[in-house]
Structures are given as structure tokens and as C-alpha cells.
C-alpha positions in Angstrom: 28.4 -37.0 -9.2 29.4 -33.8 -7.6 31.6 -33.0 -9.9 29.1 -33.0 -12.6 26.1 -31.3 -10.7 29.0 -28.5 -9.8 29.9 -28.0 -13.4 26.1 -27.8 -14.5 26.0 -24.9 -11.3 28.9 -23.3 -13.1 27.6 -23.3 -16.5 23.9 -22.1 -15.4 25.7 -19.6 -13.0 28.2 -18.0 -16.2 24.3 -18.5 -18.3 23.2 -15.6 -16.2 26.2 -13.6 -15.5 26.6 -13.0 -19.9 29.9 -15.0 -19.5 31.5 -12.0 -17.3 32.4 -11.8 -13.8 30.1 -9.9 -11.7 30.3 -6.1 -11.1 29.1 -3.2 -9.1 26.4 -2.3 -12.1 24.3 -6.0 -11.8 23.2 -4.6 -8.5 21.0 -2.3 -10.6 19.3 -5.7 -12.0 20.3 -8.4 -9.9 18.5 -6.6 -6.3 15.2 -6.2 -8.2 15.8 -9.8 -9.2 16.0 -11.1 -6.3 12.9 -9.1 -4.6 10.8 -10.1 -7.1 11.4 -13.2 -6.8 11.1 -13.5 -3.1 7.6 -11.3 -3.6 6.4 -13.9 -6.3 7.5 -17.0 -3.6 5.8 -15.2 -1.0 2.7 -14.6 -3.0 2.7 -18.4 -3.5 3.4 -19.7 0.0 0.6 -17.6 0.9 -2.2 -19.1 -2.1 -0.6 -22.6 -0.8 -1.3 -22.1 2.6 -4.4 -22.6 2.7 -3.9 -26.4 1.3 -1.3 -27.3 3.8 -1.9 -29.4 6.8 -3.5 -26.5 9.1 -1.2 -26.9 12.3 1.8 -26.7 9.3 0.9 -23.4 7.7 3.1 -21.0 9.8 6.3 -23.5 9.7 5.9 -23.8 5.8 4.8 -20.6 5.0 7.7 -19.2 7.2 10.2 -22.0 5.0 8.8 -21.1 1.7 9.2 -16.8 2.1 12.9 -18.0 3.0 14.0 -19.5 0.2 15.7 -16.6 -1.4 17.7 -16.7 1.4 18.5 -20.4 0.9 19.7 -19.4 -2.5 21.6 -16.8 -2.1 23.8 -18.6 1.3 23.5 -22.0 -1.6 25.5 -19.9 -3.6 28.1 -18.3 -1.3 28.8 -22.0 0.3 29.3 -23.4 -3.4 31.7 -21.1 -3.7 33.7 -22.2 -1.3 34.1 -18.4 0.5 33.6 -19.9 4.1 33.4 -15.8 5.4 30.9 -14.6 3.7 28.9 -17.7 4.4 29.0 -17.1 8.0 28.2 -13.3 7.5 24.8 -14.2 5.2 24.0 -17.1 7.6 24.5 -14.7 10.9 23.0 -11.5 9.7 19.8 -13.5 8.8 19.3 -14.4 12.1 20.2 -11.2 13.7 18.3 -9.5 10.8 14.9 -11.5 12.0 15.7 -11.5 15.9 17.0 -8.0 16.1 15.0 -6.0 13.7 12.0 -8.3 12.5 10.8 -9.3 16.6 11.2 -5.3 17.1 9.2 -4.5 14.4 6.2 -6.3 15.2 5.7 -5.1 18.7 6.4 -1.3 17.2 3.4 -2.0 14.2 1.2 -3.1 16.6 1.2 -0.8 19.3 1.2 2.7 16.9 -1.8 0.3 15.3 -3.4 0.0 19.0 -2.4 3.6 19.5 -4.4 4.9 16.4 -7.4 3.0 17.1 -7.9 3.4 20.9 -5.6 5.7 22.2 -3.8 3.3 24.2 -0.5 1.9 24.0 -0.2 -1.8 25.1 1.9 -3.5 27.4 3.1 -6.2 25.6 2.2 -9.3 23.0 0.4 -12.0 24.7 1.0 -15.6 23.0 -0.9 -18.7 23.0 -0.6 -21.6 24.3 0.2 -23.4 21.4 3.1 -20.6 21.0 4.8 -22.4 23.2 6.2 -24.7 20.8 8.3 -22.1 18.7 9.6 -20.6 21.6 10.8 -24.1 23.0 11.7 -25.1 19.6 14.4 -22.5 19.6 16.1 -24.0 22.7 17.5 -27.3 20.9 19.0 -26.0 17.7 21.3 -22.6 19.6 22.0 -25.6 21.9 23.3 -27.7 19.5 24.9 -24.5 17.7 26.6 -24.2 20.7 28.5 -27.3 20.5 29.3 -26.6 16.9 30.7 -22.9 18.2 33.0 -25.1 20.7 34.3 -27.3 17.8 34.5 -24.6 15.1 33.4 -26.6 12.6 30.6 -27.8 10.3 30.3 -31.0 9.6 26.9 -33.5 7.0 27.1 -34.6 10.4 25.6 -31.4 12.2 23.5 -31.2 8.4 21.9 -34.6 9.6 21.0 -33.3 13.6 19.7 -30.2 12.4 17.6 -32.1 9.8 16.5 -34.0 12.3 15.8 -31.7 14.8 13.4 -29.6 12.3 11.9 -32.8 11.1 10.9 -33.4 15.0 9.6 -29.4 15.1 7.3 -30.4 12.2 5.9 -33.4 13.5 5.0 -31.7 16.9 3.4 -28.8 14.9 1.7 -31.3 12.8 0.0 -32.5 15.9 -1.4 -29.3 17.0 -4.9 -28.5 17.0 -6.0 -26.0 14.2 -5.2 -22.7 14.3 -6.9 -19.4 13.0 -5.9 -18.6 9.6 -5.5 -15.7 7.2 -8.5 -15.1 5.3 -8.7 -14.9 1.7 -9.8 -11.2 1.7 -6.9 -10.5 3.8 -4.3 -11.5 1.4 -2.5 -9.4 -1.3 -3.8 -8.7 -4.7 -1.7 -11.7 -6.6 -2.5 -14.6 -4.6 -5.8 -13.1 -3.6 -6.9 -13.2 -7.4 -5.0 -16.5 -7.9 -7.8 -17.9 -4.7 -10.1 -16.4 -6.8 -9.7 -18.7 -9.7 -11.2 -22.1 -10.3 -9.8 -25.3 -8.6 -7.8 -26.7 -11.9 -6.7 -23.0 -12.8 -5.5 -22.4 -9.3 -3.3 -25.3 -8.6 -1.7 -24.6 -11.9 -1.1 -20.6 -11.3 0.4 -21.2 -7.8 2.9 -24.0 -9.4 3.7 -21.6 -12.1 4.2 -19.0 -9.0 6.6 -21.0 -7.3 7.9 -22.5 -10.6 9.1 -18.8 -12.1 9.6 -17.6 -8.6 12.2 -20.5 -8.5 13.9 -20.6 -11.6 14.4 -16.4 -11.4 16.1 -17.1 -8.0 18.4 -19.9 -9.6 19.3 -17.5 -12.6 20.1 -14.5 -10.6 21.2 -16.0 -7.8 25.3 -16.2 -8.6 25.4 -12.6 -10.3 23.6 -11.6 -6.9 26.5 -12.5 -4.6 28.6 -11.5 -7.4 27.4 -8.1 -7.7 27.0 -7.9 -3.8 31.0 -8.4 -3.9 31.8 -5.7 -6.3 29.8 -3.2 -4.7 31.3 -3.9 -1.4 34.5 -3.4 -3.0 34.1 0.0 -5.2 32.2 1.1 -2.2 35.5 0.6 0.0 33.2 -1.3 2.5 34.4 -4.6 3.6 32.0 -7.4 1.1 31.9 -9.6 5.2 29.6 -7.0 6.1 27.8 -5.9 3.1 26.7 -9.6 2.9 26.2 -9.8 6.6 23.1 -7.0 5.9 22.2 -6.4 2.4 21.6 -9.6 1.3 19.5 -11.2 4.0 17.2 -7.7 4.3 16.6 -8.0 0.1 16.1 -11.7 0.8 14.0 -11.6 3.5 12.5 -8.4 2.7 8.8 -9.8 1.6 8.4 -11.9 5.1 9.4 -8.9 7.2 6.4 -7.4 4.9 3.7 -9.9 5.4 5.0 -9.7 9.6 4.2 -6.2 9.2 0.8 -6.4 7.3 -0.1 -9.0 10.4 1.6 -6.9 13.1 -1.1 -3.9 12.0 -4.2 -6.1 12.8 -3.3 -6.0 16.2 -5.0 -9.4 17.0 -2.8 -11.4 15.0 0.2 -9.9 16.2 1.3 -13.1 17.8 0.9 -15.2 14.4 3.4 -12.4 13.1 6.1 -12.9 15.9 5.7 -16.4 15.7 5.8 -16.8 11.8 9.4 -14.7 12.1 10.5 -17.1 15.0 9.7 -20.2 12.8 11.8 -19.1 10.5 14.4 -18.4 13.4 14.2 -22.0 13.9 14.3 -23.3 10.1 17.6 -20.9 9.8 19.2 -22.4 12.9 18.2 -26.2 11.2 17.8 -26.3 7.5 19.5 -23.2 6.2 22.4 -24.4 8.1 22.2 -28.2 7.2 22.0 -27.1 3.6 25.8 -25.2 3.8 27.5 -28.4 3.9 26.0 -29.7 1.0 26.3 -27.0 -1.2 30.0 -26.5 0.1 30.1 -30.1 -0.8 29.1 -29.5 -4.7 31.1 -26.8 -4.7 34.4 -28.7 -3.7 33.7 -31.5 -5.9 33.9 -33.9 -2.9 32.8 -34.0 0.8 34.6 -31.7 3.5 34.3 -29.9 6.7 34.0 -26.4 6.9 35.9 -24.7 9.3 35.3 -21.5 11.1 38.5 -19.3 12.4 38.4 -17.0 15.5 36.3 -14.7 13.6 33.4 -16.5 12.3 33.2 -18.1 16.1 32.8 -14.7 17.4 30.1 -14.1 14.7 28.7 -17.1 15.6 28.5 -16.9 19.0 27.4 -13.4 19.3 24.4 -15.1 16.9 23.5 -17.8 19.4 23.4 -15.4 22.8 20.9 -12.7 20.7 18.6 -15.3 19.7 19.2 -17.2 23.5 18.6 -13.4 24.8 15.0 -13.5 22.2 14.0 -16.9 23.5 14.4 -15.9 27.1 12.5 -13.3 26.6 9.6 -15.2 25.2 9.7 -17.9 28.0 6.8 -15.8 29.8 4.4 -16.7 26.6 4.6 -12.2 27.0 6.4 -10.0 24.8 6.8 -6.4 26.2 7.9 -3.4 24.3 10.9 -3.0 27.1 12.1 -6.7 25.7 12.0 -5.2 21.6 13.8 -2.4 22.5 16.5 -4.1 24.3 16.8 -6.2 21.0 16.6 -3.7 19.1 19.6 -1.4 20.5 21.8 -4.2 20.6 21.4 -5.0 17.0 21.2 -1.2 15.8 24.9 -1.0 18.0 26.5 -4.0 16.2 24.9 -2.7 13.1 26.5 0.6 13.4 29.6 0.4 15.1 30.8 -3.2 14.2 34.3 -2.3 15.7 31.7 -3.4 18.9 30.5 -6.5 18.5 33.0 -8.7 21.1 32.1 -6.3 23.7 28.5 -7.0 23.3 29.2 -10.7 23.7 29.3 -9.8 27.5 26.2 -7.7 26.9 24.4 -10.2 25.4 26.0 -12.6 28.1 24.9 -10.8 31.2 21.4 -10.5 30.1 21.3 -13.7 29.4 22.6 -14.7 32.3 20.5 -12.5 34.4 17.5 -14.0 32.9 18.3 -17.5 33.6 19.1 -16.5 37.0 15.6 -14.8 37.3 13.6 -17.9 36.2 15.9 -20.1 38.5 15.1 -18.2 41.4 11.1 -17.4 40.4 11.5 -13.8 40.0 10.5 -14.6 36.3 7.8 -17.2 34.9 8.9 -19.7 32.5 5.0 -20.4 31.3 6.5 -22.1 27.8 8.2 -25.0 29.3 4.2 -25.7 31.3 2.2 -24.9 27.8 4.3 -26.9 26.3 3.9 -29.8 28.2 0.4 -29.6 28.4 0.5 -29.1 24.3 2.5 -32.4 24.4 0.4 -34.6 26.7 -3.2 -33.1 24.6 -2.0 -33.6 21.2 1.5 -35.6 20.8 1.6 -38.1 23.6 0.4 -41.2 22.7 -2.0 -41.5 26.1 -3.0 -38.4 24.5 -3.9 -38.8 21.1 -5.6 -42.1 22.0 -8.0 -39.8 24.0 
């Protein structure tokens, strides 16, 4: 069976490559590609929003603007290039942690700025925030085990399934939320809500059908191209995917973030859409690598990570520990972004630095641990959380 669904890949991939290995000149198709079909995914998610289960919406929305991302690290893992899969599955999370959290706290406070003169303090969440900043805390903890044993396993695909299936169920039981309106929304799915029911349905399958099947198509020439580039550009292709291909990727989330961000009031529905998908990268994006990997190989085996990919790993798990702490206060300030947002601009710029800002990213993380521990900082998130839990999940609760 995996043999055969691996040769079907390799035909549809060699389909859309003209027969020809990939070169430095797809880029010039293959990157528009791959933004349009994130934009026409994104302008679906956001039409099919407004069906979904109401305490769903972010979670989904947040797992259906990502799944360019999905295809391009499907790719990488089936074939086999165990680097460059940790560099795509990394820089995604840094990308949204280091750049994405930043930039939402920056939109909204030159927003603030331009309307009232003021510059504010920081980004105050919700209760019900509380559970996507607690629901980072068990998927970098189980990463952190996988770190220690330098490998990835079905195994750690079925916990981290698992673990997002348990996020779901909790959002699931979460009162309703304030949604985007339809005026809000950009022009395509804005005039796709505008159509009648039986119309509508149709033109948001056909949205996510052609979004899809362009992502499949150009998917493989993507990497491809993103190899050969690196190459004639005499940059190092562990890198190159490590940026380039998670900002195209993820370029259209980091949009609608944005859009959100400028409202000012729904600021905290942007952070919190980007740290859902945080928390579907640590679970699903990850789970899906050892089943693509599988395909690939033509039977089932662990994927190993050297020296390297454990430092790249690791420095992933303390930046997003470092975000989470942060967030523990249910308060966002614009200190807190730009602290995040040096660190990543350093390890962007001056890779040659990254192991030194494991003890960076260590100390602060550290320090913040030892600042809740001894009261000098609230932890408000683990409290909302619980009293989220007891209201709407418990069953003493949902019987009242």
C-alpha cells in the first residue's frame, strides 16, 4: 500500500515538474503558486467559518490557512531529506512566535496611536484565552521528551494527535465567541457570503477544492525550486527552507492577523488565532511527518534527528516556552514582542548564533518560571483556565 500511494506521489509530483528536476527558474512560477493557493484556502476557511461549531472557528480557521504549510513539510518528509524537514517544521514555528506575536502587538498600537494619540500598554486576553495559552504547555512538553530521544516516532504521530484532539474538544465546549462579521471580510469570500445558500456551499468547496489541488500540483516543484535557488544563490538550501518557505506558506494568515491586529479590539482574536496555529504545528503538522516519511520510504521507520536538528529543535521549544510564559499573565506587553522579536531577528541574521541564544532563551525562561514560583509574576491562565474547565467541560459543570 505505501509503495503504491508513493509511486502515484511520484508520478503526480514529475506531472507538475514537465518530467524535469526542479530549478532556480520554477521559483518565478512555483512562489506565486503557492501564495495563491494559500490566499484561495484562506478565503475559504474564512466563508466556512461562519458554519463551524462557533467555539471551533479560531482552531479551524487557524488549521485550514495552514495547510500550505502542511504541504509543502508533506513533501520535504516524503522525500526522505530529514534536514530540511526540521528546518521547514522549525522556522514555521519561530516564523509565527517570533515575527507573527510581534507583529500584532506593533499593528495595533500604531492603529491605537493614529486614532487616539495613545500608545497602549499591552494586549489584554480573555478568559477564555486561557485555553491556547495552556494548550501550548503539553505539546513543547512532550516535544521535549522527543528532543531528549532525538527521534520521531507514529508513536509521538499518535500523542500529538491525541493531544490536539483533546485541545478541540475543550474549545468545542467553550461558550460562543464574537465573530468576524461578513462586512469585515475580504472581497472573495465576502461575495461568495453574498451568494444564495445552494450557490455558496458549492463556491466554498470549489474554493478549497482548487485551492487544494493547486497546492498538490505545485507542491514538489516548490521544494524543488526552493533547493535550486538555495544552491545558485550559494546560500545553504537548511536555511532557505527554514524562512522562505514557511513565510510564502504562511504568508495569508500573517495577513488576516494583521487585518485583525488594525481593529484594535480584536487584537486578541489575532494573537490567539496565530497561537492556535502554534499549537496545531507543535501536534498535527508534526504527527503528519512520520506518515509522509512513511510513504516516502515505502515502509514504516523512525526518523532520526542528529546534533543539529536537536539544537534546532530545542532552540524551537524554549522560544515558544519563552511566548507561552509570557502569555501566562492573560497580558501581552509591547516589552514582551520585542524581546521576541530581537531574538528571532538575531537567529535570523546571524545564524552562526543560534547555540548561544539557547542560554538566552534559557535564562529568560528560567527567570520567568522563577518569577511566577516566587509571586513576583501572576500566572492568571492556569486560574481562567480552571474556572473555563469547571463552567463549560466538567461534567458537574455542564450538567449545570
Amino acid at each position: 500500500m505505501l509503495r503504491a500511494v508513493r509511486a502515484a506521489w511520484a508520478a503526480a509530483a514529475a506531472v507538475a515538474e514537465g518530467g524535469a528536476a526542479g530549478s532556480a527558474g520554477d521559483a518565478l512560477w512555483t512562489f506565486p503558486a503557492v501564495l495563491l493557493s494559500a490566499f484561495v484556502i484562506a478565503w475559504a476557511a474564512e466563508a466556512a467559518q461562519f458554519f463551524m461549531s462557533q467555539g471551533l472557528a479560531l482552531a479551524i480557521l487557524a488549521w485550514l490557512q495552514t495547510l500550505p504549510e502542511f504541504a509543502v513539510e508533506a513533501d520535504i518528509a516524503w522525500r526522505g531529506d530529514v534536514s530540511n524537514m526540521t528546518a521547514n517544521f522549525t522556522g514555521s514555528l519561530r516564523l509565527l512566535v517570533g515575527l507573527g506575536w510581534p507583529m500584532v502587538f506593533a499593528v495595533a498600537a500604531l492603529a491605537q496611536r493614529r486614532r487616539t494619540g495613545t500608545w497602549p500598554r499591552e494586549v489584554a486576553l480573555e478568559d477564555e484565552d486561557s485555553v491556547g495559552v495552556i494548550g501550548l504547555l503539553a505539546p513543547i512538553a512532550y516535544f521535549v521528551f522527543i528532543w531528549w530521544k532525538a527521534t520521531l516516532t507514529l508513536w509521538d504521530s499518535l500523542v500529538l494527535a491525541g493531544m490536539y484532539g483533546v485541545y478541540l474538544w475543550i474549545l468545542n465546549r467553550m461558550p460562543p465567541r464574537e465573530e468576524e462579521s461578513v462586512a469585515e471580510l475580504d472581497l472573495v469570500p465576502r461575495t461568495v457570503m453574498g451568494l444564495r445558500p445552494g450557490l455558496r456551499g458549492t463556491a466554498i468547496a470549489l474554493l478549497f477544492a482548487g485551492g487544494g489541488l493547486m497546492l498538490y500540483l505545485v507542491a514538489h516543484p516548490f521544494v524543488g525550486s526552493l533547493m535550486a535557488l538555495a544552491l545558485s544563490a550559494g546560500i545553504s538550501q537548511f536555511v532557505f527552507i527554514q524562512w522562505v518557505a514557511p513565510f510564502l506558506s504562511e504568508f495569508p494568515e500573517f495577513f488576516s492577523a494583521f487585518r485583525w491586529a488594525k481593529s484594535v479590539s480584536k487584537a486578541p482574536m489575532a494573537l490567539m488565532n496565530l497561537a492556535s496555529s502554534n499549537i496545531n504545528q507543535w501536534t498535527m503538522l508534526v504527527a503528519m511527518i512520520p506518515v509522509a516519511y512513511a510513504f516516502g520510504q515505502g515502509h514504516v521507520a523512525t526518523i532520526p534527528f542528529d546534533s543539529m536538528h536537536r539544537t534546532e529543535i530545542l532552540l524551537t521549544i524554549l522560544q515558544s516556552l519563552l511566548g507561552m510564559i509570557f502569555l501566562l499573565n492573560m497580558r501581552y506587553s509591547g516589552w514582551e514582542a520585542a524581546v521576541l522579536f530581537t531574538l528571532w531577528a538575531v537567529q535570523f541574521a546571524v545564524p552562526a548564533l543560534r547555540e548561544a541564544l539557547l542560554y538566552v532563551y534559557g535564562a529568560l525562561v528560567a527567570g520567568g518560571v522563577g518569577l511566577i514560583l516566587t509571586g513576583a509574576r501572576r500566572a492568571d491562565a492556569f486560574a481562567a483556565f480552571a474556572r473555563q474547565w469547571r463552567r463549560h467541560a466538567s461534567p458537574a459543570g455542564t450538567r449545570a
